[in-house]
Wavefront OBJ file of the C-alpha trace (Angstrom):
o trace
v -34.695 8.450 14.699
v -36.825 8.801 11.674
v -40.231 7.501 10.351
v -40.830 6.278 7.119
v -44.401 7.094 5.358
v -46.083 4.694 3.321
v -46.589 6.483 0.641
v -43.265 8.668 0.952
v -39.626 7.356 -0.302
v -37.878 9.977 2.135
v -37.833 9.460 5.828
v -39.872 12.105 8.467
v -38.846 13.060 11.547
v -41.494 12.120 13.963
v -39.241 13.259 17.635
v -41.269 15.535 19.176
v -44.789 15.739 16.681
v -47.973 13.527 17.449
v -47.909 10.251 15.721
v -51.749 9.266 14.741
v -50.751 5.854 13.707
v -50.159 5.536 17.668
v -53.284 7.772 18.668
v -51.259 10.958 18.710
v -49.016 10.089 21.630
v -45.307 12.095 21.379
v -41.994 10.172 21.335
v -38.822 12.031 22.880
v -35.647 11.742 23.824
v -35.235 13.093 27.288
v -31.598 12.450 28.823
v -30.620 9.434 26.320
v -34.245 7.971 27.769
v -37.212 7.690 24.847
v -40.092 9.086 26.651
v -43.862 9.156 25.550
v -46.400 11.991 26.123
v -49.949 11.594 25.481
v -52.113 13.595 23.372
v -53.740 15.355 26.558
v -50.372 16.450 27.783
v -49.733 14.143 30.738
v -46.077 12.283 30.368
v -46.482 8.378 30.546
v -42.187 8.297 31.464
v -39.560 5.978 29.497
v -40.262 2.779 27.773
v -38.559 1.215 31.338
v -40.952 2.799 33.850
v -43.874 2.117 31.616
v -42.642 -1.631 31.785
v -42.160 -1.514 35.039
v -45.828 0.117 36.117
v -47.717 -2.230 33.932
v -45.575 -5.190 36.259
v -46.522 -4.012 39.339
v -50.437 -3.527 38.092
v -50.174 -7.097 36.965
v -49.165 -8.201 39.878
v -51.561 -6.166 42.130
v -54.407 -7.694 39.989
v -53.183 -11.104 40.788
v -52.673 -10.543 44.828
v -56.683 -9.424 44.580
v -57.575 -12.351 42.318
v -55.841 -14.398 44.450
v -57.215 -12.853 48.162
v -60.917 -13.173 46.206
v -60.606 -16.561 45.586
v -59.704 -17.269 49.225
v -62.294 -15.346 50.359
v -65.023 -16.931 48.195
v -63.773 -20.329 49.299
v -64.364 -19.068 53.238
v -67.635 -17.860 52.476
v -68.170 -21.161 50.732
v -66.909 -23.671 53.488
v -68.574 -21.457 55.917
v -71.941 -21.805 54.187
v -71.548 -25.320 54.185
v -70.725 -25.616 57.930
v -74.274 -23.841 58.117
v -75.946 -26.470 56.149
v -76.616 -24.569 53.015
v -75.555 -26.476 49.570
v -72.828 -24.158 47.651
v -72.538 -26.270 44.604
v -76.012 -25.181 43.106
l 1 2 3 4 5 6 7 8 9 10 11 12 13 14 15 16 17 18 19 20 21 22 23 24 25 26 27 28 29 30 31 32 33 34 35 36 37 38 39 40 41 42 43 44 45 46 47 48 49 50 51 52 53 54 55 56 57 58 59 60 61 62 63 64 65 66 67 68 69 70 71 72 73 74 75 76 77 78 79 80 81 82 83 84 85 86 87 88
């Protein structure tokens, strides 16, 4: 694949050098796969995996969000059954 510069006509090659326009990360192919590397050296994977990781964080976010909100509401309900006023 190739990279066009703004103020170039001809096309660079950007596989394997930093890109700053994207914080100096590496693109690669790696077995047909396009895989990123960051600028301090640690491999992020393929495109898929990153998808895939960034899912699965979303989704762990929402089970907490989710397990805090019924938590909060037992704390709530069980203030209430104590006589304390949870709406101020």
């Amino acid at each position: 694949m190739l990279r066009y510069e703004p103020s170039s006509t001809a096309p660079s090659d950007w596989q394997g050098r930093p890109i700053p326009e994207l914080g100096g990360i590496v693109l690669d192919f790696v077995d047909g796969a396009l895989r990123l590397t960051r600028p301090n050296g640690l491999k992020a994977g393929s495109f898929t995996e990153l998808a895939a990781s960034e899912i699965r964080r979303a989704d762990e976010a929402e089970a907490r969000a989710v397990q805090a909100e019924r938590r909060a509401t037992e704390l709530a309900e069980r203030l209430r059954s104590l006589g304390h006023d949870t709406d101020s």
